[in-house]
N, C-alpha and C positions, 0 to 999 in steps of 0.2 A: 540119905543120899543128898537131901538139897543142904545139911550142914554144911557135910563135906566140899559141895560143890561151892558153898558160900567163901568156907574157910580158903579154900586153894581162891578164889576171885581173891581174898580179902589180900593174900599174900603175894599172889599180882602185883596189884594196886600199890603195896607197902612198897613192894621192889622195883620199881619204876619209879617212884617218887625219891627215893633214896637214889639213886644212879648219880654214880661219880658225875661231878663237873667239870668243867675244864679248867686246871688251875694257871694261874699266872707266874711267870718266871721270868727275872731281871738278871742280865750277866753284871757280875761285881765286881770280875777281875780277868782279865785278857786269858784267855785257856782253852784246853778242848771243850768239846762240846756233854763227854762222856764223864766228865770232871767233877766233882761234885764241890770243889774249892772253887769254880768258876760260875756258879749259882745263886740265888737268895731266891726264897717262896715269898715272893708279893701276897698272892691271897689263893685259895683250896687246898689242897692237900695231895698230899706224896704217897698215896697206897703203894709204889715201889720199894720205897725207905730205902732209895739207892741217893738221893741230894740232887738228882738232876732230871729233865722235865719228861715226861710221862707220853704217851702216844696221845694225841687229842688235846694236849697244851698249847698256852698262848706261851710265845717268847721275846722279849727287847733286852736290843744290844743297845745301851746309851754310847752317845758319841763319847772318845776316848779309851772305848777296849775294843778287841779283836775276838771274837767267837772263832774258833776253829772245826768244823765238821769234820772228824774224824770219824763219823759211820751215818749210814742214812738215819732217814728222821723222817715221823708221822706228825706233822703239827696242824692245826688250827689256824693261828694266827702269828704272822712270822714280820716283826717290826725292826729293822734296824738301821739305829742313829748312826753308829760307831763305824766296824772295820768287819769283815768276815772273810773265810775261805772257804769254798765250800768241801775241800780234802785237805789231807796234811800227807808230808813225806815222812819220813818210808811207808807204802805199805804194800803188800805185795800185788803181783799182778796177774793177770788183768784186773781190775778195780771194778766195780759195778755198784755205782752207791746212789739212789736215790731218795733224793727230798721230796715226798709226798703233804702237800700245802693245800691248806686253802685259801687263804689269799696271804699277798707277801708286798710289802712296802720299805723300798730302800729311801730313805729318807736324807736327804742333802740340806736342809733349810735350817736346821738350829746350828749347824758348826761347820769351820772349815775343813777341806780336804785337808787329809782322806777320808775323815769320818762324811757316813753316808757312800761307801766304797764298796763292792764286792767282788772279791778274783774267782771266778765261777770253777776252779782248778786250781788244783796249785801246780799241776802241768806235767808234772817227772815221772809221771804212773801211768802206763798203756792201759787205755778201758777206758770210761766215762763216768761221768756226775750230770745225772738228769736231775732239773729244778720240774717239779709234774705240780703247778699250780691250777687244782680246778676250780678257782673264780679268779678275782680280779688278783691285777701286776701292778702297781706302779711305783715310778722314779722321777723323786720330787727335787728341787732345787738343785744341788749341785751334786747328784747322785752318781754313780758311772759304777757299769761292771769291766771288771778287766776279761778277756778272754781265757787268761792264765797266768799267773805268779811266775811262772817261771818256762823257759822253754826246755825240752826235755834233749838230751843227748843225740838222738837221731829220733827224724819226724816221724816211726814209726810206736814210738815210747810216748809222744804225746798224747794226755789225756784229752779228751774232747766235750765240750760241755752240751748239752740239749738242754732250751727249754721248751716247754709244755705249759699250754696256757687256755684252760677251759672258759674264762670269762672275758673280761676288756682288758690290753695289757696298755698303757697311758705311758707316755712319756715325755714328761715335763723336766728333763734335765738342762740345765743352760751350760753346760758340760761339750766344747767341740765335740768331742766323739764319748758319746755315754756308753756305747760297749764297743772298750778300746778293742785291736787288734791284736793278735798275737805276733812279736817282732823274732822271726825265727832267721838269723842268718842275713839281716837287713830285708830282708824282705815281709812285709805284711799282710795277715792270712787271716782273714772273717771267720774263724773258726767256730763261732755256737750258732747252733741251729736251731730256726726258732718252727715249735709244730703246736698249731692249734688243734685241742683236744673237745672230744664230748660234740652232742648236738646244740643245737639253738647257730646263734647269731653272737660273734665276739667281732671287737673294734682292734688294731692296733691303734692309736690315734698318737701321732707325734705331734703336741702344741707348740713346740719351739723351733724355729728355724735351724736348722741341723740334722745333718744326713745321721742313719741308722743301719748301722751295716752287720751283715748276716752270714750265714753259711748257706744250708736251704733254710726253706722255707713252703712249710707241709701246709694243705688245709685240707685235711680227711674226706670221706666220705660224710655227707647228712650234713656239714659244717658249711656257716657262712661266715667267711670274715671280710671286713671291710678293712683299706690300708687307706688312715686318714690324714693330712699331714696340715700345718703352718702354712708351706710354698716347698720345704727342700722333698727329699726323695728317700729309699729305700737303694742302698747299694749291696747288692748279691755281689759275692767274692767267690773265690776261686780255693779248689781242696788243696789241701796241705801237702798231700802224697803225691799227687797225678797233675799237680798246676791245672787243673780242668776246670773250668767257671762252674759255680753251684747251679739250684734253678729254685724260682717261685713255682712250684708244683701243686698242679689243683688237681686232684686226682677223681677217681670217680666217682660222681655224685656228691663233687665239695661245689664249692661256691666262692668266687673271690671276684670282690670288687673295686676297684680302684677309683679310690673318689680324689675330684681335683681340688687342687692343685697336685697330688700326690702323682709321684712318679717313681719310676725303676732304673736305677742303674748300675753298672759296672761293670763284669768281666762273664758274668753267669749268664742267665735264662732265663724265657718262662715257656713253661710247657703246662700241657692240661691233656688228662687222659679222656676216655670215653666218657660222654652224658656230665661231662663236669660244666661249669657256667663261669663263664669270664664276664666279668663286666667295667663297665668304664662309664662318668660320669663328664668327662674332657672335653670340651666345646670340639676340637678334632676328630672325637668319635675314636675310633679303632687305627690310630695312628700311630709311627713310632719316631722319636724324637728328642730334644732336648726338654724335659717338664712338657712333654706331650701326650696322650692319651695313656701310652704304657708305658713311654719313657723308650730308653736306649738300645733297652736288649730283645735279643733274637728272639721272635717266637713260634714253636712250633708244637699247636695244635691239632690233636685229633681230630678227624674229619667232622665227629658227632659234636661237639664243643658247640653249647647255647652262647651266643654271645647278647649281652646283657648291654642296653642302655638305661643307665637311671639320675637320677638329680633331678635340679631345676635350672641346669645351663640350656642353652638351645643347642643341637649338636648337628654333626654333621654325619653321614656314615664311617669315613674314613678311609684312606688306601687300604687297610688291610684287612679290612670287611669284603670276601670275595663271595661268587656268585657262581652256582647257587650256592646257597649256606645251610646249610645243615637246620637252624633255629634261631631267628631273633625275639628277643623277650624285651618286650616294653613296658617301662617301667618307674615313669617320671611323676616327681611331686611338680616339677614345671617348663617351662619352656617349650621346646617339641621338638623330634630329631627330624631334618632336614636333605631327603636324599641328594646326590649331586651326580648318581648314577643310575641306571635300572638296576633293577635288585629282584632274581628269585628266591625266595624261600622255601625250603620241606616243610618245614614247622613255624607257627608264630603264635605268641601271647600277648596279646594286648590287653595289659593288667592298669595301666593308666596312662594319661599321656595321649600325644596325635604323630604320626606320620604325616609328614608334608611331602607327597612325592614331586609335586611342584611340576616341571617339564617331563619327569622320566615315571616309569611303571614299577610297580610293584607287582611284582606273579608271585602267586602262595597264599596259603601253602595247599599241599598236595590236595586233602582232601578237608571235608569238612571235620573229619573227627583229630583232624590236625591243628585245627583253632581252637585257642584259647581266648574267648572272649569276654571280657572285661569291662573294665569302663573305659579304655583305649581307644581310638579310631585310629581310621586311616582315611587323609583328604587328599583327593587326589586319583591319580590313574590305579586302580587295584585290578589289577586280573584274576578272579576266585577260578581256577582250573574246573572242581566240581561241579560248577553251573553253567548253564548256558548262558550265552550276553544278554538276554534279558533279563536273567535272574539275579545280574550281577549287585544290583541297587537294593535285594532283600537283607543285605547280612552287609 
């Protein structure tokens, strides 16, 4: 018995050390993706002995060809210099093709447009093309995705692009508009949607001055993302079928936080469902504006919605911080938020950071098992409901 159990450990051991790697694959000539005349093996190996890259492959498009997606794809690592689409025409419809990635870099800095270009559709096909990258995105020098190659005959035939982005999506394009619009009928339609996947904490982070415009814009349940910019903004657009503005949607139990300078604007929304967390780092506080707290667009929040101060700006509440509130969450590397009104709370966490109620009161929250207490304070008039006025100076 202990041979045998030796023998099967040893054959284990043998077959896990052997386990394919991920090979490298270079496009060498403008083609589909399914092609195998449009390939060269840089370094591992082809166990499919089909000529073209394996599920779990690294792939680069050098600048000066054009990769064509012509059916979804499992990859690894996804590099391209050159030109992509991520479908081709004819194929029938509805379409349903996605890129399952793990991280993906459009790269603009060794050549001129269009290399460094990608048309996330080629448009003429009803259904979608989901880019599902779970880590990091980014678009370097003069990179830009098109929304679509082409527009489709009537806007119910356009295809529609989704990304998906479980890690930091970066955007370093000096590109006016890095993910152009789709121009249907002279009119222009923010058509991709962009939804952060998976839990933890993901960045949008735009370094360059330049607006970044969208469809919606998801962040799940368990997800935190932060929308970080230069000075310009986020512009939510409007659907393609119903002319209806999209929305930054933080749904239940996501997180979204708008760090300044960053802002929102355009023709859409921001909505947040129940227990979801808004936050804002904006010397304004919870204001709405031109590059002001949340920027331009309408919001309408769930009653239950945390609203979140964090940074190291000194802030203010904001007009549209009302009373009572449901939950404020404190939550600064500096400065300290600055009331300008009375303020009740249900709920409060004081995770770091000071309230300065200064002239007016803070009441809240309900009860004791309603605080969150931290390394936070509160200076200033605090009315703790649970206690009697003398016990107000214990906590």
């Amino acid at each position: 018995m202990k041979t045998r159990f030796f023998a099967i450990a040893l054959c284990a051991i043998v077959l896990v050390g052997t386990s394919a790697q991920a090979a490298d694959w270079r496009v060498k000539a403008t083609g589909n993706f399914s092609t195998s005349s449009t390939w060269e093996l840089v370094s591992g190996s082809d166990p499919s002995g089909l000529g073209i890259p394996n599920s779990g492959d690294n792939i680069e498009v050098p600048a000066s060809f054009k990769l064509w997606f012509d059916q979804s794809t499992t990859l690894t690592t996804v590099l391209i210099k050159g030109e992509a689409c991520g479908s081709v025409y004819p194929m029938t419809a509805p379409i349903n093709i996605v890129h399952k990635w793990v991280t993906f870099t459009l790269d603009g800095t060794t050549a001129v447009w269009p290399n460094g270009s990608l048309e996330l559709v080629e448009g003429r096909t009803q259904g979608s093309v989901t880019y599902d990258v779970s880590g990091n995105m980014s678009m370097l020098g003069d990179a830009g995705f098109y929304c679509a190659r082409f527009a489709a005959g009537t806007k119910e035939e356009q295809t529609i692009p989704n990304l998906k982005v479980g890690g930091d999506f970066t955007i370093s394009s000096s590109r006016g508009f890095p993910i152009y619009p789709l121009n249907y009928g002279g009119t222009l339609y923010d058509m991709t949607n962009l939804e952060f996947t998976g839990t933890g904490a993901s960045v949008l982070n735009v370094t360059v001055l330049t607006t970044v415009e969208f469809a919606d814009v998801i962040v799940p349940n368990g997800k935190k993302a932060t929308f970080r910019s230069a000075g310009e903004g986020i512009y939510i657009g409007k659907d393609l079928i119903t002319d209806i503005g999209k929305n930054l949607l933080v749904k239940t139990g996501g997180e979204a936080l708008i760090e300044s300078p960053m802002f929102l604007w355009g023709v859409g929304g921001i909505t947040t469902e129940a227990n979801s967390t808004l936050g804002v780092s904006a010397v304004e506080g919870f204001a709405s504006g031109w590059k002001q707290g949340l920027g331009t667009l309408p919001l309408t929040a769930d009653p239950s919605t945390i609203a979140k101060y964090f940074g190291s700006l000194t802030q203010a509440l904001g007009p549209l911080m009302v009373s009572p509130a449901y939950k404020l969450a404190l939550d600064k590397s500096g400065g300290a938020l600055n009331m300008e009104k009375d303020l009740t709370v249900h709920k409060l966490a004081l995770t770091n950071g000071t309230i300065n109620t200064g002239s007016f009161t803070l009441t809240g929250p309900d009860t004791l098992a309603d605080l969150e207490q931290g390394a936070g304070q509160v200076v200033g008039n605090w009315v703790k409901p649970w206690l009697t006025v003398s016990e107000w100076s214990v906590y």
